[in-house]
Wavefront OBJ file of the C-alpha trace (Angstrom):
o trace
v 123.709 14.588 78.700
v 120.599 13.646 78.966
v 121.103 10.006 79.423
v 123.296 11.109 82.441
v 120.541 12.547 83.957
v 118.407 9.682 83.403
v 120.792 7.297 84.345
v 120.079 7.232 88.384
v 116.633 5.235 87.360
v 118.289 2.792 85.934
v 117.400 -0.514 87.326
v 114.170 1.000 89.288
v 111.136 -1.247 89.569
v 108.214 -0.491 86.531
v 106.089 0.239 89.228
v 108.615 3.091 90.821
v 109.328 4.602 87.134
v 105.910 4.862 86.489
v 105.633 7.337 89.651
v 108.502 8.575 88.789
v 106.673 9.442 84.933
v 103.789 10.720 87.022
v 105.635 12.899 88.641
v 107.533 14.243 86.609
v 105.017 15.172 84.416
v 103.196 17.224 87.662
v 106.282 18.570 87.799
v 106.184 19.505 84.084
v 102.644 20.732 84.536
v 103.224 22.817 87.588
v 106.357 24.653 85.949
v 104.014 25.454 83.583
v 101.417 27.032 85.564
v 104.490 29.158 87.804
v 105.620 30.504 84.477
v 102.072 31.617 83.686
v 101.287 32.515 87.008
v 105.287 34.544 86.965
v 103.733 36.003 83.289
v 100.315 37.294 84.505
v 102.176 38.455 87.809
v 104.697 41.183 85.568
v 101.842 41.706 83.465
v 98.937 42.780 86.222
v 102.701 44.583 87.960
v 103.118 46.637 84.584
v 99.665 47.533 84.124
v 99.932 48.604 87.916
v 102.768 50.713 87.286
v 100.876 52.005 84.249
v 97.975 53.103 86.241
v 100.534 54.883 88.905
v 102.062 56.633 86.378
v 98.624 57.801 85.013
v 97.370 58.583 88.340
v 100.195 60.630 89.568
v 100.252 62.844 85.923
v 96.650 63.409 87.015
v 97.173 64.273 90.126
v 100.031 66.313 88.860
v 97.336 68.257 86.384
v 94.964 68.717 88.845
v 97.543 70.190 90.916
v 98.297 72.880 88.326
v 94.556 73.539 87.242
v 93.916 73.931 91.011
v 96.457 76.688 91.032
v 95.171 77.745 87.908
v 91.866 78.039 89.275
v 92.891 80.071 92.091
v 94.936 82.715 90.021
v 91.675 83.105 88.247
v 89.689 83.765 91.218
v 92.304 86.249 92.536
v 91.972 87.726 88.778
v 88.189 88.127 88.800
v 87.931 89.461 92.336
v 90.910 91.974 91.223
v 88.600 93.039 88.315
v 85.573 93.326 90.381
v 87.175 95.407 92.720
v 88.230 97.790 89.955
v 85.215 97.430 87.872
v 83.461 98.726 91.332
v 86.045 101.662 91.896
v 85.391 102.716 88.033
v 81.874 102.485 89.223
v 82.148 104.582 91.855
v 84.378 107.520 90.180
v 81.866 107.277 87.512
v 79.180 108.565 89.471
v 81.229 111.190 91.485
v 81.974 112.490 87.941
v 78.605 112.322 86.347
v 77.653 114.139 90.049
v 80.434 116.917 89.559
v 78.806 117.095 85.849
v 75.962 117.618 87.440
v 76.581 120.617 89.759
v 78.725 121.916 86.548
v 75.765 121.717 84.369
v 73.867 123.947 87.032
v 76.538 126.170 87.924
v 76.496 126.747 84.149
v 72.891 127.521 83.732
v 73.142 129.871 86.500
v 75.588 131.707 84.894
v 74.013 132.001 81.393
v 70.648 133.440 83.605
v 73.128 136.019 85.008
v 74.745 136.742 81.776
v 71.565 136.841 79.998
v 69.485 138.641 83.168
v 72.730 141.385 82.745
v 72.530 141.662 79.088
v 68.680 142.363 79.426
v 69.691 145.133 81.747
v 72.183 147.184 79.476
v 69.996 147.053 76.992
v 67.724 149.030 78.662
l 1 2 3 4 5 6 7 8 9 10 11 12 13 14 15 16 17 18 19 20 21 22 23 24 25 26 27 28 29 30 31 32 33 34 35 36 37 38 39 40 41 42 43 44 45 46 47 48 49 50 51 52 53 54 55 56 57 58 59 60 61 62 63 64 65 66 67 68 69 70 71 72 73 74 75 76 77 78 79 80 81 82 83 84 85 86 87 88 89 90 91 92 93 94 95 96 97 98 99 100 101 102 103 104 105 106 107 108 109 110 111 112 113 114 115 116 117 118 119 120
């Protein structure tokens, strides 16, 4: 098969098969370098895809946190609003102790203030 192929330089001057050699061999040569060039190409492709993949499962993450993030905050200033209601019935109670307390003194002076009385 081969000699097929060759067979059109039959007869062709030394000179003209020499260039032909030449040529051939650039030929060769530059093959060569496409299918490196073709190699490297899919490679830096795949790494690109890699790297789009990676990015978009990051951006994907930071997506969620992000929400995350914000149903915290929405948590916190839930609690803080309670923790300040708490805060707030706390000290209407420790003022309603308060009065209680006095009411309750007052009354053991009038029990005690009458008890002092029938005795006498």
């Amino acid at each position: 098969m081969s000699w097929a192929v060759e067979e059109w330089k039959d007869g062709l001057p030394g000179k003209a098969l020499l260039k032909i050699q030449e040529m051939e061999g650039q030929l060769d040569k530059l093959k060569k370098d496409r299918n490196q060039k073709q190699f490297q190409l899919e490679s830096i492709e795949a790494a690109l895809q890699k790297q789009k993949q990676k990015a978009d499962s990051e951006r994907t993450e930071t997506t969620a946190l992000k929400r995350e993030n914000q149903s915290l905050l929405e948590s916190c200033d839930s609690l803080e609003k309670a923790r300040q209601r708490v805060v707030h019935d706390l000290g209407i109670k420790e003022q309603q102790v308060s009065y209680l307390d006095g009411q309750l003194n007052s009354c053991r002076k009038t029990i005690e203030r009458l008890e002092q009385e029938l005795k006498k």
